[in-house]
Every structure is written in C-alpha cells, then in structure tokens.
PyMOL CGO cylinders between C-alpha atoms (Angstrom):
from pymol import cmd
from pymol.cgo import CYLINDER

trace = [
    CYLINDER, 6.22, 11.69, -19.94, 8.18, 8.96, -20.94, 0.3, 1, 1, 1, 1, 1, 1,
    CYLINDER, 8.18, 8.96, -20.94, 5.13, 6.57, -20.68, 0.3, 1, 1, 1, 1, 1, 1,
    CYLINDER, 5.13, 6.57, -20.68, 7.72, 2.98, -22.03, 0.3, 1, 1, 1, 1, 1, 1,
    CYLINDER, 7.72, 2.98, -22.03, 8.68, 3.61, -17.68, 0.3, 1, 1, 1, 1, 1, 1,
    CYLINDER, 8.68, 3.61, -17.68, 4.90, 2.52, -17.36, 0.3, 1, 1, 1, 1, 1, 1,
    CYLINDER, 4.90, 2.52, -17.36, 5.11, -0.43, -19.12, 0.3, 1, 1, 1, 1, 1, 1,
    CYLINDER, 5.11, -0.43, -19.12, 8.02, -1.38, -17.65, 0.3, 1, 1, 1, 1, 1, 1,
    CYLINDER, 8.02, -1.38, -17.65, 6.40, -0.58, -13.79, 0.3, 1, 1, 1, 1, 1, 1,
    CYLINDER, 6.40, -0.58, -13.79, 3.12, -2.48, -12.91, 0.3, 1, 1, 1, 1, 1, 1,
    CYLINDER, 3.12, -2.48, -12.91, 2.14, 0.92, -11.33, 0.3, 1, 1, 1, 1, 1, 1,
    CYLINDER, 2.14, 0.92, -11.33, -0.98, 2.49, -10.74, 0.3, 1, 1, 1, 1, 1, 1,
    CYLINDER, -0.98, 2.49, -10.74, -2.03, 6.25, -10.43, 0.3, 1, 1, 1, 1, 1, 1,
    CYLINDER, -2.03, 6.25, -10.43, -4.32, 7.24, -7.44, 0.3, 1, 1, 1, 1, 1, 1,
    CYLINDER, -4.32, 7.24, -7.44, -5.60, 10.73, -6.24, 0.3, 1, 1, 1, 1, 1, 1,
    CYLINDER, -5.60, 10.73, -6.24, -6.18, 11.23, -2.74, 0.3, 1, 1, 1, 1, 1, 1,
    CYLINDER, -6.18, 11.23, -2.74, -9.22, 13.27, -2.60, 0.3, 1, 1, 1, 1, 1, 1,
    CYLINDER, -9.22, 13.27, -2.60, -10.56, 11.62, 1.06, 0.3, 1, 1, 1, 1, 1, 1,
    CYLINDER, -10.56, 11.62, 1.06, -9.78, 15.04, 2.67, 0.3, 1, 1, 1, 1, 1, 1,
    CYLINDER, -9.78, 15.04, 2.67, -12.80, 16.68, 4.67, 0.3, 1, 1, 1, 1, 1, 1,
    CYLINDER, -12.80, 16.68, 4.67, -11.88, 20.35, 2.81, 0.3, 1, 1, 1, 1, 1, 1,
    CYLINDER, -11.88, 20.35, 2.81, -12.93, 21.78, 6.35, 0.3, 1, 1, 1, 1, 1, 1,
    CYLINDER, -12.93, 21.78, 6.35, -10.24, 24.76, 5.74, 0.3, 1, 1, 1, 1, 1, 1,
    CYLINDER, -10.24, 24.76, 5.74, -11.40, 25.11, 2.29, 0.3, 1, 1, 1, 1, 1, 1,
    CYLINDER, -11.40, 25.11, 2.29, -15.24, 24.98, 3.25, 0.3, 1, 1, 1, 1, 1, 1,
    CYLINDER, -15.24, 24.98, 3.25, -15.86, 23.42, 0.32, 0.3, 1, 1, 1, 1, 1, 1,
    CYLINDER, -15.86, 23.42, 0.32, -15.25, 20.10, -1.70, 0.3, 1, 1, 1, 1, 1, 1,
    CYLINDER, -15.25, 20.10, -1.70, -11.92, 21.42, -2.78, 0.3, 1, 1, 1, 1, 1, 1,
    CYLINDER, -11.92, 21.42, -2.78, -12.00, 18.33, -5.39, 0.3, 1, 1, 1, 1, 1, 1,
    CYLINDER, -12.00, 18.33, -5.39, -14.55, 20.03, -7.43, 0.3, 1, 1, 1, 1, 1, 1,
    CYLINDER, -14.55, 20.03, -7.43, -13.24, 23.76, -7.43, 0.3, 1, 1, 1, 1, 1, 1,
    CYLINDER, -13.24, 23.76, -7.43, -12.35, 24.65, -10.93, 0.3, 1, 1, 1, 1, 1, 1,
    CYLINDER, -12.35, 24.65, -10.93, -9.12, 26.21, -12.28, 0.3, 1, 1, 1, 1, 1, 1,
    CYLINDER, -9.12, 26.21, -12.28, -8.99, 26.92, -16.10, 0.3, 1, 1, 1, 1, 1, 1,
    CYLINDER, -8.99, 26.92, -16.10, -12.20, 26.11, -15.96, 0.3, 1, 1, 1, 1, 1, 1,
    CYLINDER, -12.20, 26.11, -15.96, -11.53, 22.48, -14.96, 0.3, 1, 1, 1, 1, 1, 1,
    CYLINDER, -11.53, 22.48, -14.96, -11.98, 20.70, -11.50, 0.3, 1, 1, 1, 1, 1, 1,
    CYLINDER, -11.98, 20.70, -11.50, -9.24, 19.84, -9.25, 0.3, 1, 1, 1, 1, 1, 1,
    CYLINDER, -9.24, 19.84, -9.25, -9.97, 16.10, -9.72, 0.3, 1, 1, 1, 1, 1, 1,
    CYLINDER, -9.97, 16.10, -9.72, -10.14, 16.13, -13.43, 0.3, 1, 1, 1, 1, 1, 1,
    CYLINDER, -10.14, 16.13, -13.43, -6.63, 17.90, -13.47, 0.3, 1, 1, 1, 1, 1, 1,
    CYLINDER, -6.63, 17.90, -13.47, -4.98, 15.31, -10.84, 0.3, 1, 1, 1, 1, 1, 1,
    CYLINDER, -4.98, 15.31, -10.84, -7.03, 12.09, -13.09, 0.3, 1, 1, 1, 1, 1, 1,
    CYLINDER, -7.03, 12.09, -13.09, -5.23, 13.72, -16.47, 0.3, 1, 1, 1, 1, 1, 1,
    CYLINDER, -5.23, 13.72, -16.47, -1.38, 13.56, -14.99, 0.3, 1, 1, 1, 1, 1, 1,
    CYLINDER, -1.38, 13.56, -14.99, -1.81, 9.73, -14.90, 0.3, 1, 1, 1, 1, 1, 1,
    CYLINDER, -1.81, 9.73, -14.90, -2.78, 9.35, -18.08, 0.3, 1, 1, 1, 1, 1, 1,
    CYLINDER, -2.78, 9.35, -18.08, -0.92, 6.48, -19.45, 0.3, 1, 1, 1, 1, 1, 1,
    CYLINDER, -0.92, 6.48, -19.45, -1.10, 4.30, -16.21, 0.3, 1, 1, 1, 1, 1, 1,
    CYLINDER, -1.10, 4.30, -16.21, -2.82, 1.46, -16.83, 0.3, 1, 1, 1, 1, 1, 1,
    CYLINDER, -2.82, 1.46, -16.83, -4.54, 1.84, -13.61, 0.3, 1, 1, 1, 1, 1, 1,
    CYLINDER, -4.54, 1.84, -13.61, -5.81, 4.74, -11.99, 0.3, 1, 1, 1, 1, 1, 1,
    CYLINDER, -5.81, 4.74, -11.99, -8.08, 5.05, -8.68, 0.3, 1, 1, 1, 1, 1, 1,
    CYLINDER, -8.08, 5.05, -8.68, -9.11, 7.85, -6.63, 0.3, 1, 1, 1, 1, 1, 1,
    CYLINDER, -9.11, 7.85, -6.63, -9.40, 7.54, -3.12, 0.3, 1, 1, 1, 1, 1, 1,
    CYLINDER, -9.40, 7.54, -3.12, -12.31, 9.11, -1.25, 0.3, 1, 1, 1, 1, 1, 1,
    CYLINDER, -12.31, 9.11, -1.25, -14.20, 8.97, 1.63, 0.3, 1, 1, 1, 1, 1, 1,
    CYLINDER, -14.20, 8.97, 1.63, -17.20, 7.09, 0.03, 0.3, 1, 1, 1, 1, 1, 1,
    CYLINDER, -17.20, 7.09, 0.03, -17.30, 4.94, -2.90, 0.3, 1, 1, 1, 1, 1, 1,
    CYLINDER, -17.30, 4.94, -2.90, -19.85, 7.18, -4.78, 0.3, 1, 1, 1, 1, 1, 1,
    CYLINDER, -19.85, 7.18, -4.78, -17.90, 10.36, -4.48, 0.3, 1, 1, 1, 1, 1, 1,
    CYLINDER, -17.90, 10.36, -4.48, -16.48, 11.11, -8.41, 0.3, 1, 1, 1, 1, 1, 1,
    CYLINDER, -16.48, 11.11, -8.41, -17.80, 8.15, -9.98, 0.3, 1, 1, 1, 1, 1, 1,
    CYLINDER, -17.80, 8.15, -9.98, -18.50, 10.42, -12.26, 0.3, 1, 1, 1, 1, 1, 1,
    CYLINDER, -18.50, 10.42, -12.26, -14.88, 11.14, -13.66, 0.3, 1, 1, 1, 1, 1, 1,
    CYLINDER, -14.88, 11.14, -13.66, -14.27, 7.80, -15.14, 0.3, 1, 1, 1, 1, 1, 1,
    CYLINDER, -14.27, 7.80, -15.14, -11.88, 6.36, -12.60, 0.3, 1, 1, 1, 1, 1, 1,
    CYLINDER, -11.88, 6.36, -12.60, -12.32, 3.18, -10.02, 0.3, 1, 1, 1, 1, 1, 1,
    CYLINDER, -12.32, 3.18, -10.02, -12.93, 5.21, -6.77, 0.3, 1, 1, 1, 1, 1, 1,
    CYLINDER, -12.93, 5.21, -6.77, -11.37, 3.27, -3.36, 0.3, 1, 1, 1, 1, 1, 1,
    CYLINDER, -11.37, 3.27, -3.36, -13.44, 4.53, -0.31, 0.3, 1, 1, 1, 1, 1, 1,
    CYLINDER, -13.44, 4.53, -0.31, -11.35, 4.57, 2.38, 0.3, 1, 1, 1, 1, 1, 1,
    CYLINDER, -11.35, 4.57, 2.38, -11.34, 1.80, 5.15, 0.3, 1, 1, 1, 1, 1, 1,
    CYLINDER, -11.34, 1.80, 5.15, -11.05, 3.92, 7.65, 0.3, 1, 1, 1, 1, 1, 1,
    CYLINDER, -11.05, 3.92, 7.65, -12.06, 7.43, 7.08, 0.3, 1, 1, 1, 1, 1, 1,
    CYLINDER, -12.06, 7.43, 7.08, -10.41, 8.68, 10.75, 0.3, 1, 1, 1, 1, 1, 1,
    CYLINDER, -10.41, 8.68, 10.75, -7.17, 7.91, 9.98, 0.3, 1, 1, 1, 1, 1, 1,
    CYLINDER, -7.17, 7.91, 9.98, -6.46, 10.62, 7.40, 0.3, 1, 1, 1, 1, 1, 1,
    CYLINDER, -6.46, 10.62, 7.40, -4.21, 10.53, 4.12, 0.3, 1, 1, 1, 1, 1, 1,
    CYLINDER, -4.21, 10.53, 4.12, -2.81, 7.32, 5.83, 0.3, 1, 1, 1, 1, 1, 1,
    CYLINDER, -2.81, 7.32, 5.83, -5.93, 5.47, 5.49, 0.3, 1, 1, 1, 1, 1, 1,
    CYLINDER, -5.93, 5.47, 5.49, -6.38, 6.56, 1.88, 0.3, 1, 1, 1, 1, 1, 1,
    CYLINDER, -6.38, 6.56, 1.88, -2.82, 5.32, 1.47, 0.3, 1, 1, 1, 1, 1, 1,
    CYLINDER, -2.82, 5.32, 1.47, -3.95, 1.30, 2.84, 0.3, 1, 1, 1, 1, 1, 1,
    CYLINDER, -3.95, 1.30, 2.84, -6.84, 1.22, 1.14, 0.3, 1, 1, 1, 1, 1, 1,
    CYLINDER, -6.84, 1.22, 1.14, -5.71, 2.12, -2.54, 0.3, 1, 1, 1, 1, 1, 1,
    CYLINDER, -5.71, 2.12, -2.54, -2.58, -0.09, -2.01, 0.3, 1, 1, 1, 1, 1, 1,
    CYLINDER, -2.58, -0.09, -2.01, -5.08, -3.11, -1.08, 0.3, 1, 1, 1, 1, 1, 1,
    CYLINDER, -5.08, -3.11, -1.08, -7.92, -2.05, -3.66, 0.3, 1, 1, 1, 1, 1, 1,
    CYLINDER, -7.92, -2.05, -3.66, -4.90, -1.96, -6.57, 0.3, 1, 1, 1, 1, 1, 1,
    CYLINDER, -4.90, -1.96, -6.57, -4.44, -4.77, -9.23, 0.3, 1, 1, 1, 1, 1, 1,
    CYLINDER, -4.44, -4.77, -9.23, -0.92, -3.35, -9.88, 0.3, 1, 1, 1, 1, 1, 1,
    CYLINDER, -0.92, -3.35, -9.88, 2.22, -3.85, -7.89, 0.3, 1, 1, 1, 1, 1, 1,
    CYLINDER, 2.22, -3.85, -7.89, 2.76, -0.31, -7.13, 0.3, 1, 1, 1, 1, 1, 1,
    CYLINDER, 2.76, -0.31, -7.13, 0.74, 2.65, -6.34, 0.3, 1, 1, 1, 1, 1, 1,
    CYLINDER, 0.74, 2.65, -6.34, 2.16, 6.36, -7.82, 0.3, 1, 1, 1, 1, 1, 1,
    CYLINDER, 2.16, 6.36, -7.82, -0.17, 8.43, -5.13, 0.3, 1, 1, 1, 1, 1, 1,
    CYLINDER, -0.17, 8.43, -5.13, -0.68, 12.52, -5.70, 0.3, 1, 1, 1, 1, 1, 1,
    CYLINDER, -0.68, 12.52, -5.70, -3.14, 14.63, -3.54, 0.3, 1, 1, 1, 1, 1, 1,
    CYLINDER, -3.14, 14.63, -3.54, -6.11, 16.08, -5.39, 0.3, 1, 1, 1, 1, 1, 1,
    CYLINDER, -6.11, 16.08, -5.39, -4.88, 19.59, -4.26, 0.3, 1, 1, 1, 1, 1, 1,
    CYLINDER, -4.88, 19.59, -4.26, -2.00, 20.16, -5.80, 0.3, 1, 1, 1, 1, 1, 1,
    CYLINDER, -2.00, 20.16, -5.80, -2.42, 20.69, -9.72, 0.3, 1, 1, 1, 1, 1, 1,
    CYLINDER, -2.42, 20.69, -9.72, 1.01, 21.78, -10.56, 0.3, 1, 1, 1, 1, 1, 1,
    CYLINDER, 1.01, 21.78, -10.56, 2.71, 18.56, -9.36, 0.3, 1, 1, 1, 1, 1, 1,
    CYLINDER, 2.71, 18.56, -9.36, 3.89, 17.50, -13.53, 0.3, 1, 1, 1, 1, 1, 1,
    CYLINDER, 3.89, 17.50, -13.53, 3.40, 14.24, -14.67, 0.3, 1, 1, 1, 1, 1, 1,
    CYLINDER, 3.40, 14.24, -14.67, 6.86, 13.17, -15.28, 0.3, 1, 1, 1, 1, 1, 1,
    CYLINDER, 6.86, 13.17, -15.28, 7.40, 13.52, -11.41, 0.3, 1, 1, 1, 1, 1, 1,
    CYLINDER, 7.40, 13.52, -11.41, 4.83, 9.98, -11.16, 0.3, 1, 1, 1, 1, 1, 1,
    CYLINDER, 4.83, 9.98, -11.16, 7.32, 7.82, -13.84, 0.3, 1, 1, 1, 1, 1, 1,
    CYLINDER, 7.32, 7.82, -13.84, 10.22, 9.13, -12.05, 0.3, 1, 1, 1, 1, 1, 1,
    CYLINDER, 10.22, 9.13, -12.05, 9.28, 7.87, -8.56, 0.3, 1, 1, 1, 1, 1, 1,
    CYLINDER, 9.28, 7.87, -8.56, 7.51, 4.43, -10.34, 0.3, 1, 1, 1, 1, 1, 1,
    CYLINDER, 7.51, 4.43, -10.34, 10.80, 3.76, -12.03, 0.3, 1, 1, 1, 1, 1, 1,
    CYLINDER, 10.80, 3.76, -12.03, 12.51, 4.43, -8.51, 0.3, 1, 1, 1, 1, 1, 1,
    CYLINDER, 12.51, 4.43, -8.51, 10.25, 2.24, -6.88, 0.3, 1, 1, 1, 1, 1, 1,
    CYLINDER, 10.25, 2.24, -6.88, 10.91, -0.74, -8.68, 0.3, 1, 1, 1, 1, 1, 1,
    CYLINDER, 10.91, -0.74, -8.68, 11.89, -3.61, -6.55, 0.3, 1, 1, 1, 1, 1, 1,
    CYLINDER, 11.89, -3.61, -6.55, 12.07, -1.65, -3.36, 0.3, 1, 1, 1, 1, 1, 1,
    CYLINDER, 12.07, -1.65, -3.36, 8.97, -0.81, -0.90, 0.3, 1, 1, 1, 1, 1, 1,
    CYLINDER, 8.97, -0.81, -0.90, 9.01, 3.29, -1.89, 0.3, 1, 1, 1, 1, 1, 1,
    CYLINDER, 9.01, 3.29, -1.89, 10.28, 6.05, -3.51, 0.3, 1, 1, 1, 1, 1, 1,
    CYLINDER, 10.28, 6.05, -3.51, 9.62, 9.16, -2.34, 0.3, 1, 1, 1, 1, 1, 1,
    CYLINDER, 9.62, 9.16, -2.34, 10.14, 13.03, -2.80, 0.3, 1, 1, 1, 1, 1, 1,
    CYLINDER, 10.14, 13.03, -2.80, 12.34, 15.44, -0.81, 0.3, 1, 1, 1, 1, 1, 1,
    CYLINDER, 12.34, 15.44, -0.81, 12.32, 19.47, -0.70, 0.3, 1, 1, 1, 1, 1, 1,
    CYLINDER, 12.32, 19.47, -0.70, 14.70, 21.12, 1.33, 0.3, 1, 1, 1, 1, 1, 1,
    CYLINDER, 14.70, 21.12, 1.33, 14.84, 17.88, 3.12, 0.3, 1, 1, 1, 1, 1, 1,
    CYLINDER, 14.84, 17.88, 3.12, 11.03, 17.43, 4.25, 0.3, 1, 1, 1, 1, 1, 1,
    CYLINDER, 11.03, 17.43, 4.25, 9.71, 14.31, 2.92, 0.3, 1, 1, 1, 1, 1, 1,
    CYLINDER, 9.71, 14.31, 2.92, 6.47, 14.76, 0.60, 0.3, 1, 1, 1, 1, 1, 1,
    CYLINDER, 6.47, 14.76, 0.60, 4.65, 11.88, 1.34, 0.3, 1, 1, 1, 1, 1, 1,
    CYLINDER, 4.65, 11.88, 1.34, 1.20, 12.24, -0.51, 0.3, 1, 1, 1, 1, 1, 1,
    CYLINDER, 1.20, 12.24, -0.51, 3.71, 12.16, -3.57, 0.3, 1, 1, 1, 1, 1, 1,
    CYLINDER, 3.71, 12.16, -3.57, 4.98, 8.58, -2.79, 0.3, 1, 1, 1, 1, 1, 1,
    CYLINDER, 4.98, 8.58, -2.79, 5.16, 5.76, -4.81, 0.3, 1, 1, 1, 1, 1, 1,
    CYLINDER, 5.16, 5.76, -4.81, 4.50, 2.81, -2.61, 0.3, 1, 1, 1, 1, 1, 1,
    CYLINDER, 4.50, 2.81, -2.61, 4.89, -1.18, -3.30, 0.3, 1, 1, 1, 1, 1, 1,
    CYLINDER, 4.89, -1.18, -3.30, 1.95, -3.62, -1.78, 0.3, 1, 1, 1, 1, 1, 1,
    CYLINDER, 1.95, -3.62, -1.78, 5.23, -4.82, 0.64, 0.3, 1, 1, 1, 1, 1, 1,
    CYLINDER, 5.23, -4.82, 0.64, 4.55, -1.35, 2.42, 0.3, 1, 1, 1, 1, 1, 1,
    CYLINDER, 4.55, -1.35, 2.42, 1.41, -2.32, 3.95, 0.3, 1, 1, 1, 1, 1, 1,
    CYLINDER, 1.41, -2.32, 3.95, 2.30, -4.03, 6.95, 0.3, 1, 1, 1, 1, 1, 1,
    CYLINDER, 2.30, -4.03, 6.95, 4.14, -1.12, 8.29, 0.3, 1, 1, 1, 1, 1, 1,
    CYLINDER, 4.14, -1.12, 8.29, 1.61, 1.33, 6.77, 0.3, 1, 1, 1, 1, 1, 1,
    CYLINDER, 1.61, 1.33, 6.77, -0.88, -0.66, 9.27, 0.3, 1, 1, 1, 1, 1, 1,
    CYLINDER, -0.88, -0.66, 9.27, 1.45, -1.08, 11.98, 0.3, 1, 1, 1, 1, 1, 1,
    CYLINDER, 1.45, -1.08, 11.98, 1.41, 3.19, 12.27, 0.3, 1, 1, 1, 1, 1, 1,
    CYLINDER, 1.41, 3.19, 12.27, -2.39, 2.76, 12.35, 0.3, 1, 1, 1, 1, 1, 1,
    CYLINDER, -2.39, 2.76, 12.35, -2.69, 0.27, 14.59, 0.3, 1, 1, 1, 1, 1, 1,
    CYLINDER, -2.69, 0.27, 14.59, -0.25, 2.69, 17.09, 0.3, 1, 1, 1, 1, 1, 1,
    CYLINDER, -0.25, 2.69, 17.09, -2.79, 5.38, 16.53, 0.3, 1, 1, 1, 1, 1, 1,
    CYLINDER, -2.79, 5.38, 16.53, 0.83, 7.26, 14.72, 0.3, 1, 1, 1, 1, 1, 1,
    CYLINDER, 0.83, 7.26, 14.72, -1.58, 9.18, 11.57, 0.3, 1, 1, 1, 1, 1, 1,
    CYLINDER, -1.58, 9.18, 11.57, 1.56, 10.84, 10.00, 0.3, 1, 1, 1, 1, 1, 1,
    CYLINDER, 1.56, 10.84, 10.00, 2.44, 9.11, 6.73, 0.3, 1, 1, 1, 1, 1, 1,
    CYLINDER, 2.44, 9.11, 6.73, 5.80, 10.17, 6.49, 0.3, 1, 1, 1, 1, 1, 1,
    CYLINDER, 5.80, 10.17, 6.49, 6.74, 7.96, 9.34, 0.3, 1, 1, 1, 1, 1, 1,
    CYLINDER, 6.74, 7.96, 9.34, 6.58, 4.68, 7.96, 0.3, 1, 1, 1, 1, 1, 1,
    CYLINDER, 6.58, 4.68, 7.96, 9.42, 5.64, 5.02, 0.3, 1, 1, 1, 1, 1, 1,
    CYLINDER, 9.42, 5.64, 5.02, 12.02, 4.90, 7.67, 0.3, 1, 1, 1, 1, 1, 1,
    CYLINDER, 12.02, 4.90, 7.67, 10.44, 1.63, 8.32, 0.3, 1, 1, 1, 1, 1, 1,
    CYLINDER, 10.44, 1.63, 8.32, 10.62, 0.80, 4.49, 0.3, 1, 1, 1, 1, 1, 1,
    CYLINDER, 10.62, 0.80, 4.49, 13.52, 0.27, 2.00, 0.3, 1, 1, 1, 1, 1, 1,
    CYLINDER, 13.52, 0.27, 2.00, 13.08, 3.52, 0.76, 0.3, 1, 1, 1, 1, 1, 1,
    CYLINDER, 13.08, 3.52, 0.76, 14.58, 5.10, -2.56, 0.3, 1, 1, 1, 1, 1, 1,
    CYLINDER, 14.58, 5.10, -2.56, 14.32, 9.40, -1.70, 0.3, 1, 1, 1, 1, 1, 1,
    CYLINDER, 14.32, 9.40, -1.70, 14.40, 11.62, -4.84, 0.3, 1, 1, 1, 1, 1, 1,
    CYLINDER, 14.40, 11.62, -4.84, 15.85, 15.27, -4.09, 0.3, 1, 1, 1, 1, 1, 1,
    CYLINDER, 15.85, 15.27, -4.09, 13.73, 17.39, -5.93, 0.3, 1, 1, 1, 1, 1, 1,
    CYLINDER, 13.73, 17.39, -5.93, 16.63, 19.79, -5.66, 0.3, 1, 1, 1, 1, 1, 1,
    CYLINDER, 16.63, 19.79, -5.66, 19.30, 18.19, -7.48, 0.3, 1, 1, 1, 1, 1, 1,
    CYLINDER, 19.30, 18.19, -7.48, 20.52, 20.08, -10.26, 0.3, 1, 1, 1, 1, 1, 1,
    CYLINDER, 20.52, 20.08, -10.26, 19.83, 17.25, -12.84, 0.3, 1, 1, 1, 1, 1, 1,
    CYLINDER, 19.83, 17.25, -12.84, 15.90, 16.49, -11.18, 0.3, 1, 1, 1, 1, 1, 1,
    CYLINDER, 15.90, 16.49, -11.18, 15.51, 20.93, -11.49, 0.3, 1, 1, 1, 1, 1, 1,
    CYLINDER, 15.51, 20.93, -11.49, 16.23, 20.78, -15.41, 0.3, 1, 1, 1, 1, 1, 1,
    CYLINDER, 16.23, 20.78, -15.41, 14.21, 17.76, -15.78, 0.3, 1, 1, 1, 1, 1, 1,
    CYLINDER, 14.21, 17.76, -15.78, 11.03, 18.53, -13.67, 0.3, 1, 1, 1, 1, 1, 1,
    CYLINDER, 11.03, 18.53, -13.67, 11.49, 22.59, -12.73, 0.3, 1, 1, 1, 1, 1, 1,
    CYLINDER, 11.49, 22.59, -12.73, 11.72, 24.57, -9.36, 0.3, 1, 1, 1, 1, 1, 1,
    CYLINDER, 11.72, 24.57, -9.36, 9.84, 22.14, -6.70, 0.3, 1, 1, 1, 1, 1, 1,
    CYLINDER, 9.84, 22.14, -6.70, 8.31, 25.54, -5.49, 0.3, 1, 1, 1, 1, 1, 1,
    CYLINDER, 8.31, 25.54, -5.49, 6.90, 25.85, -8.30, 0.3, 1, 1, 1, 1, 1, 1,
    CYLINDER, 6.90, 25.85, -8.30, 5.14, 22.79, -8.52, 0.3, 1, 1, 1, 1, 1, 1,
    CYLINDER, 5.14, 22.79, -8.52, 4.98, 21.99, -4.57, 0.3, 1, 1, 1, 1, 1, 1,
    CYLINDER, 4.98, 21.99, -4.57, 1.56, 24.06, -4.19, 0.3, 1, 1, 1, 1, 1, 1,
    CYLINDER, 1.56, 24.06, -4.19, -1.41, 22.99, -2.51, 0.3, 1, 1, 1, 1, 1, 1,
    CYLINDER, -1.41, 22.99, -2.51, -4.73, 24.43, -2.64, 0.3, 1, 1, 1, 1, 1, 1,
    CYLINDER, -4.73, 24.43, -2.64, -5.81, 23.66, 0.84, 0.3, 1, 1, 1, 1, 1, 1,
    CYLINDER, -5.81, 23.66, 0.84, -7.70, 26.79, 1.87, 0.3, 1, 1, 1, 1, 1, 1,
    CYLINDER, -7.70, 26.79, 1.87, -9.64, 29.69, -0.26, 0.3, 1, 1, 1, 1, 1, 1,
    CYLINDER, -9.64, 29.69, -0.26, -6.85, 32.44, 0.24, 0.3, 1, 1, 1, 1, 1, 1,
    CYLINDER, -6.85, 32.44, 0.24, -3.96, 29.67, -1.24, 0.3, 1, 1, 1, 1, 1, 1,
    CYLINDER, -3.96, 29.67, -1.24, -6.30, 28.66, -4.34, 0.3, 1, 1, 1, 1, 1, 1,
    CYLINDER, -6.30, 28.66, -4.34, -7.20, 32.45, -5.24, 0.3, 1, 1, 1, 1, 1, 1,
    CYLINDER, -7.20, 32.45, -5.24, -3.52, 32.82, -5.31, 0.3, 1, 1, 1, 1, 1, 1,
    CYLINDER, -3.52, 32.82, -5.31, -3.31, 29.93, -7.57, 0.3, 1, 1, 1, 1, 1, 1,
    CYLINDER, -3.31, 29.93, -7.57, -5.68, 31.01, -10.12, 0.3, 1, 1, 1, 1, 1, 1,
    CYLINDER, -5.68, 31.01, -10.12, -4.24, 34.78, -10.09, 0.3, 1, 1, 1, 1, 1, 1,
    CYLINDER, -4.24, 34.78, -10.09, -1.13, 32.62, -11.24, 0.3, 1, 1, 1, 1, 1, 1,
    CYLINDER, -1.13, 32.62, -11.24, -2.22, 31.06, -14.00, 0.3, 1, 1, 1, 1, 1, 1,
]
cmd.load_cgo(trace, "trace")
C-alpha cells in the first residue's frame, strides 16, 4: 500500500462490525480464519491510517483490539447508522469504511478510494455496476444527506451516493484488475456459516 496517499488524505479507517450476525448465529467478528478473528484481519488492512475506529453496537464491544470503538447512535438503522456515527465520532476529514466480514477486501483498495475522495463527498466501488457501499470512502460533508435517508426511514446506504458528489471506481477496469485483482475474488462476505466454511476451505 502506497501509505505517502495517507499522508496526503486526512482519512481514517473504520470496520463496521454493528451487524446482529443473526444469519451467522454467532458474533461473526470473532470467528477465526488462519487462526485470526475477523476483526483483527479487517483492523490490520488499515494499518498506516492514522486513525482507525470500529463501529459496533456498544462501546465495549472489541475494546480489546486496540482500536477507538464508535457505538452506534442508532443501532435500528443498520450499516447506515454505523456509517453517521463513525463519520461524526472521526477526528479526520474522511472516513475509508470496510465491513468486518469481508477479509479478502486488500488494503490498497482503502488508499485508492481515500485518494479518490479527496475534495469531493465520496468515492465509492462498483462491480458489474452494483454499488458496494460498506466499501465507501465518505467526507464529513456526507452527513447531512446520510441523515436525511434516516430521517425518511430510507436504511439502504447506497442511496445517498446519488445525493453526493460522488467519484465511482470500476473495480472492473482493466488497469484497477492488474492493480487490485478479480473483484470476485476479493468481493466475499462471510455473512452466514455455509459462506465462511467455504472461505476457510479456500485458504
């Protein structure tokens, strides 16, 4: 990771680890692969921010791991709240956000969308053209439309990007392939117990 993007980005990292894991039926934070939990493996790709968070449903959850840990406002709104609260809770400028549940989502991907982000309200990634908004990087000038979708009771995040002045990375470009690898590869989330066996009979 080119980590001079950083420095030139006031950008923090934050892991969205609010989620209930009711399809998982566990605290899929703390399942281990490699021998490793979840969170530890999303905390270590933003290494070399000089801010990272991890946003959770109480302030207690994963003090443990070293990181500031941003309960969430408002636990009923979902990934959006998680998304309001860390972008109020940060110092920095911009927030570089990745769900706790997908480990294969490389490091690189984070400076790529902070440098994108720069002076605008977002960057964000696109597969196949579906927006992948858990992977955003958002600006603090996001908020007020990040609140106006809560306050209309409208819980999906990837509404407010056509709200915003928006920078879109295609994760299939040619150039974005060599540089970061097949999104499908990456693009995995281990949501339920049947998608993370298949993840750790992959590695």
């Amino acid at each position: 990771m080119n980590n001079n993007i950083l420095f030139e980005v006031p950008a923090a990292g934050c892991v969205l680890a609010g989620g209930r894991s009711r399809r998982m039926g566990a605290d899929k934070a703390l399942l281990e692969l490699d021998g490793k939990p979840l969170i530890a493996i999303a905390l270590e790709r933003f290494s070399g921010f000089p801010e990272i968070l991890v946003s959770a449903a109480s302030a207690e959850s994963y003090a443990s791991f070293g990181a500031r840990v941003v309960a969430d406002e408002d636990p009923g709104l979902g990934p959006l709240g998680g998304l309001i609260s860390a972008l109020k809770a940060a110092r920095s400028e911009y927030v570089c956000f990745r769900p706790v549940d997908a480990p294969f989502v490389p490091a690189e991907l984070h400076a790529m969308l902070a440098k994108a982000c720069l002076g605008r309200d977002a960057a964000v990634p696109v597969c196949k053209g579906s927006i992948e908004p858990l992977l955003a990087c958002l600006a603090k000038s996001a908020l007020p439309a990040l609140e106006g979708l809560a306050a209309a009771k409208n819980y999906k995040a990837a509404d407010v990007f056509p709200l915003l002045d928006t920078s879109y990375i295609d994760l299939d470009d040619p150039e974005t392939v060599l540089e970061l690898g097949e999104p499908s590869a990456y693009l995995v989330n281990a949501n339920d117990p049947l998608t993370f066996a298949k993840i750790g009979d992959r590695r």
